[in-house]
C-alpha positions as CSV (number, residue, x, y, z in Angstrom):
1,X,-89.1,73.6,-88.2
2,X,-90.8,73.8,-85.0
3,X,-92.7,70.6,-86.1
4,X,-89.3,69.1,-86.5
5,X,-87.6,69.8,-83.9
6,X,-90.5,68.5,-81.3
7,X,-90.3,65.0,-83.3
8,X,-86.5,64.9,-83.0
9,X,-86.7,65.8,-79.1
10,X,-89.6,63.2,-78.4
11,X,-87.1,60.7,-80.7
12,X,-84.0,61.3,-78.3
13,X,-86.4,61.3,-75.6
14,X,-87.3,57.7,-76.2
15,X,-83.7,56.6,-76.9
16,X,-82.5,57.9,-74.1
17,X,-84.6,55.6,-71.5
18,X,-82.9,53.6,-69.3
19,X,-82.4,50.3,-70.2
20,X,-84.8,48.4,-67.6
21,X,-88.1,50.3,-69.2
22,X,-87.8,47.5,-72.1
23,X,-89.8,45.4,-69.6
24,X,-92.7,47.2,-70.2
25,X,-92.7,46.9,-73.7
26,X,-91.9,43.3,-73.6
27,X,-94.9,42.9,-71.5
28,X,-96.9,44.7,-73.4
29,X,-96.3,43.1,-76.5
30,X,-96.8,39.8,-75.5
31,X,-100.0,40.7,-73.9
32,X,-101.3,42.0,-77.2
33,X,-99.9,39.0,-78.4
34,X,-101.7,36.3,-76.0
35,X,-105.1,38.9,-76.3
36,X,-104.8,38.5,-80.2
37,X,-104.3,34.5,-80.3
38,X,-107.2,34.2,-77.6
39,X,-109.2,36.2,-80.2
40,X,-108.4,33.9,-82.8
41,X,-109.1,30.6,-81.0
42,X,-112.6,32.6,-79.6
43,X,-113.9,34.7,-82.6
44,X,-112.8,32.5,-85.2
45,X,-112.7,28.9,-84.3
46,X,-108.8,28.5,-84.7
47,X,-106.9,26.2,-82.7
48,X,-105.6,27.9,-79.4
49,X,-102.0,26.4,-80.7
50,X,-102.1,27.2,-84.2
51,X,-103.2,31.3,-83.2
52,X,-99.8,31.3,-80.8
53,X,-98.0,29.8,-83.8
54,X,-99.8,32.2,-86.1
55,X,-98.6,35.4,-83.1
56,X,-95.2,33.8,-83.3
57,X,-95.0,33.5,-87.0
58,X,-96.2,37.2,-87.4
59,X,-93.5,39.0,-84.6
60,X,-90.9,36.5,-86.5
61,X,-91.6,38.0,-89.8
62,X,-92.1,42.0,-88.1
63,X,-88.4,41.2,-86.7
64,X,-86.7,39.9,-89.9
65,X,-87.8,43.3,-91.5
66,X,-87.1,45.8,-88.9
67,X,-83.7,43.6,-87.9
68,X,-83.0,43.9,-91.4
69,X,-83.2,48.0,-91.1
70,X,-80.7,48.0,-87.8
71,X,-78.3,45.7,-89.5
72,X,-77.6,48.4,-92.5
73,X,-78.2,51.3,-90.7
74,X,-75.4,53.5,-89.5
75,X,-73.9,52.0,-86.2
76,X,-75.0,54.2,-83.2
77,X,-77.4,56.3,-85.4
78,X,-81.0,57.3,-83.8
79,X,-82.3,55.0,-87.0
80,X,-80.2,52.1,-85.7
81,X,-81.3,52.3,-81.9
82,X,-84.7,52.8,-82.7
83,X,-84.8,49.4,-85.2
84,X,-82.5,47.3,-83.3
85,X,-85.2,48.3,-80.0
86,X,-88.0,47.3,-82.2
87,X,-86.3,44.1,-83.1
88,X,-85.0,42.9,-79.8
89,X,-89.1,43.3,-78.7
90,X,-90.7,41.5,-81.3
91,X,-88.1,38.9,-81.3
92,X,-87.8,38.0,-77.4
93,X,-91.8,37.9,-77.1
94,X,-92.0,35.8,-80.7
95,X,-89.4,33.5,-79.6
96,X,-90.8,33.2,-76.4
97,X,-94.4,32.1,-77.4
98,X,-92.4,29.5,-79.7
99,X,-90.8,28.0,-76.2
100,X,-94.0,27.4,-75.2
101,X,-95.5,25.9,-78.0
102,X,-92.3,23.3,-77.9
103,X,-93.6,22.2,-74.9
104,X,-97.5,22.2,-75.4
105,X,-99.0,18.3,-76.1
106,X,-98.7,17.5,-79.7
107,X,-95.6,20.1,-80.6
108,X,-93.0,18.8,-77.9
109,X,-89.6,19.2,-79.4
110,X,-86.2,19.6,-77.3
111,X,-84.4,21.0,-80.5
112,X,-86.7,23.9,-80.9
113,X,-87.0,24.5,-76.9
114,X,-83.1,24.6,-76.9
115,X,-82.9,27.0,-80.5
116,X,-85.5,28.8,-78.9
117,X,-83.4,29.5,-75.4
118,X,-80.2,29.9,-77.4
119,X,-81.9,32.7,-79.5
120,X,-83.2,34.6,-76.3
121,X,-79.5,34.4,-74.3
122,X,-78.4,36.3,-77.4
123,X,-80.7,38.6,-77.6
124,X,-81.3,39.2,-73.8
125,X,-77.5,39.2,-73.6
126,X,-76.8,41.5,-76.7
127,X,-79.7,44.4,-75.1
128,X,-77.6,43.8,-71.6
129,X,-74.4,44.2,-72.5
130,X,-75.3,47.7,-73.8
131,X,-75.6,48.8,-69.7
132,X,-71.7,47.6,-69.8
133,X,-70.4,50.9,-70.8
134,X,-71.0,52.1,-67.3
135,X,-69.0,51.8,-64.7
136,X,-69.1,48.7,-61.8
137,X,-72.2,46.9,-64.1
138,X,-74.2,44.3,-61.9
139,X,-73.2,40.9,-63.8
140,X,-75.2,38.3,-61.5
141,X,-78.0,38.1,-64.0
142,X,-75.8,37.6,-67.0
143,X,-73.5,34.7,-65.5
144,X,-76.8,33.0,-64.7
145,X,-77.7,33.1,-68.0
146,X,-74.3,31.8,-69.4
147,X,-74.4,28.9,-66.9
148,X,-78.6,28.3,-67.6
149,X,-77.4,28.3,-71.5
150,X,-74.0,26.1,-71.0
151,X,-76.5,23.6,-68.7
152,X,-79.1,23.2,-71.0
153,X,-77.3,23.0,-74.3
154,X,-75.8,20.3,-72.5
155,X,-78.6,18.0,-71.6
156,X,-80.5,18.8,-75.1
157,X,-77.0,17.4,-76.8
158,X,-76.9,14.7,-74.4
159,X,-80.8,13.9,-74.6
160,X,-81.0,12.1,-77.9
161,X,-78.0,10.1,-77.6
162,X,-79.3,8.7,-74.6
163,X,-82.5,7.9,-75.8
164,X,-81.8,7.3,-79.7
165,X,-77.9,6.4,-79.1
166,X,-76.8,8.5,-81.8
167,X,-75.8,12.5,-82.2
168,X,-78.7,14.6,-83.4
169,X,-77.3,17.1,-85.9
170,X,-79.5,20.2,-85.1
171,X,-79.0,19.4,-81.2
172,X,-75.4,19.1,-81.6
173,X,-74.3,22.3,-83.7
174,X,-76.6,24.8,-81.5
175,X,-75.9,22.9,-78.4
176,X,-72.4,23.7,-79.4
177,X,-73.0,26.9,-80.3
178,X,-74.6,27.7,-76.7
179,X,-71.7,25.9,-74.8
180,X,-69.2,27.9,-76.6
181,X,-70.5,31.4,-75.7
182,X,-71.5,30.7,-72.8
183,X,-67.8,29.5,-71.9
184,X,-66.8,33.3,-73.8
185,X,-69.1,35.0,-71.8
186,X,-67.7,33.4,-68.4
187,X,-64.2,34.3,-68.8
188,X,-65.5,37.7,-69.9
189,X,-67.5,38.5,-67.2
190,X,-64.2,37.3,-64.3
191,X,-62.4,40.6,-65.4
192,X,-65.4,42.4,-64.5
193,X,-63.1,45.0,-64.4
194,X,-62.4,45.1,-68.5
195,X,-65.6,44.8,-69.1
196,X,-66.5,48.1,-70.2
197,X,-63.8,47.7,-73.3
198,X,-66.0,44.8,-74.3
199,X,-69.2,45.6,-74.3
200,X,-69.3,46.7,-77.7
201,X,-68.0,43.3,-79.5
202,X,-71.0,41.7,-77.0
203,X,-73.5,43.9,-77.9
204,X,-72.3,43.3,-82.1
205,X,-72.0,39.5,-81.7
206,X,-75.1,38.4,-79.4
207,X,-77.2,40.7,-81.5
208,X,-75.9,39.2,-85.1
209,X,-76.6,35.8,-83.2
210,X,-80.5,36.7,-82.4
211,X,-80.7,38.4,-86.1
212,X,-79.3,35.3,-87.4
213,X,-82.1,32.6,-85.8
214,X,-84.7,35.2,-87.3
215,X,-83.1,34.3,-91.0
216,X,-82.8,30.9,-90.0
217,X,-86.7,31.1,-89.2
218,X,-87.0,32.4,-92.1
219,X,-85.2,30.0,-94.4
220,X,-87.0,27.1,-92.8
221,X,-90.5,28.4,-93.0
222,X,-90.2,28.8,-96.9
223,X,-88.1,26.2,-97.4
224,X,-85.4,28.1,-99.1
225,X,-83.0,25.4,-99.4
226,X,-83.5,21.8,-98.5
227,X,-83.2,19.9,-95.5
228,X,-81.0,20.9,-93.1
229,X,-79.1,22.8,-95.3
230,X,-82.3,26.0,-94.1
231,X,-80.9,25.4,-91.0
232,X,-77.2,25.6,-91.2
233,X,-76.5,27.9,-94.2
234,X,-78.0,31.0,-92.8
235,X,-75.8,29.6,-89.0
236,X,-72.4,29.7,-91.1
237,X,-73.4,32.8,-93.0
238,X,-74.4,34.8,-89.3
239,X,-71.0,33.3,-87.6
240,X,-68.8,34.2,-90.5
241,X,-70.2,37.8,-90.3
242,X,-70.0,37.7,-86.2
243,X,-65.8,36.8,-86.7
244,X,-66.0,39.6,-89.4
245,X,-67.0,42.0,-87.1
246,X,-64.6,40.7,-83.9
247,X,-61.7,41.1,-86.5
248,X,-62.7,44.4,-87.4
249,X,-63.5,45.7,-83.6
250,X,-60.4,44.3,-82.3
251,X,-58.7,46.4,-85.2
252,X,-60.1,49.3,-85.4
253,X,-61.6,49.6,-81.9
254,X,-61.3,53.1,-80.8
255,X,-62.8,54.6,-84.1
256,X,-66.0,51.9,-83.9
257,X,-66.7,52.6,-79.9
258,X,-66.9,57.0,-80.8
259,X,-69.4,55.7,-83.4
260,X,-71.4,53.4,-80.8
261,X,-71.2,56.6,-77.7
């Protein structure tokens, strides 16, 4: 029992860190993550973009799993905090390396720079929003990044039908889907006052969003359906269950937020 009891104090421990000592651990994995691909391209002859894709690929796939616990875990358990930490870590510093590749010679691609931004606002925004609950929160970081997101999504949609003269499918429904919450999160964040009552549907929503990309990732890497179908399916599937929950924390509020405390 003793045993027991010193695991489940070092657990609470942990949970209970304040919210800025993620940075370190983002840090540190990506370190281990750049110290791992430099490995590859020195020790074993791989291409220094292929062992960032191969570090990206490998976070992408740790975060589908461990997202995969937080999702089903009980809401506000020590299980859930511990997974969903785990998954907003491995996913910011995967998705992160994949913004880079997207603009390394050879691999440019707007579309995945943009999906790649889009997926950090939610996640970055969705670990924020959790430092809502108390009172007075500093919002100047998260209205940057709803204009930064609304600006960019912007441009990308633009980007192809100035060069090409035509709407590029994946550009448009993500550049959409950036412009939209970044317009939510705006309004939001003017009744700075109510924000405290919010920052549970934020937290639900922009973390559904980041879980969804890692499907998406998913469905697209093995091909699960065709075409662009990999891309969207797993979208509509990730914003039906993000209105699911907004129905059901709009109705049944009070009982969800003594869960979530």
């Amino acid at each position: 029992m003793g045993i027991l009891s010193f695991f489940k104090q070092r657990l609470k421990m942990k949970l209970s860190m304040k919210h800025i000592s993620n940075n370190k651990y983002f840090t540190l994995t990506f370190t281990l993550a750049l110290i791992a691909s430099w490995i590859m391209t020195s020790y074993f002859s791989i291409n220094g973009t292929q062992s960032l894709i191969f570090s990206h690929v490998t976070l992408g796939g740790l975060a589908f799993l461990i997202g995969a616990i937080a999702l089903i875990s009980k809401k506000g358990s020590p299980l859930h905090k511990l997974t969903g930490k785990l998954f907003t870590i491995s996913m910011v510093v995967s998705v992160s390396i994949a913004v880079i590749v997207s603009m390394l010679p050879g691999h440019v691609s707007p579309t995945m720079f943009h999906i790649g931004l889009l997926t950090l606002y939610f996640l970055i925004g969705g670990n924020r929003s959790l430092a809502f609950k108390n009172p007075n929160p500093r919002l100047i970081t998260d209205r940057i990044l709803a204009y930064t997101i609304i600006i960019v999504s912007l441009i990308i949609m633009s980007y192809s039908v100035i060069l090409d003269g035509n709407l590029h499918p994946l550009r448009t429904v993500f550049g959409t889907i950036g412009i939209g919450f970044g317009i939510v999160d705006i309004l939001l964040f003017r009744q700075s006052k109510n924000i405290k009552s919010k920052w549970l549907i934020l937290h639900i929503s922009k973390m559904l969003g980041g879980y969804t990309a890692a499907v998406t990732a998913f469905f697209v890497a093995q091909n699960i359906l065709t075409g662009y179908f990999n891309w969207f399916a797993p979208t509509a599937m990730g914003l039906a269950y993000i209105s699911f929950w907004l129905f059901k924390l709009k109705t049944f509020k009070p009982a969800m937020a003594t869960h979530f405390n």
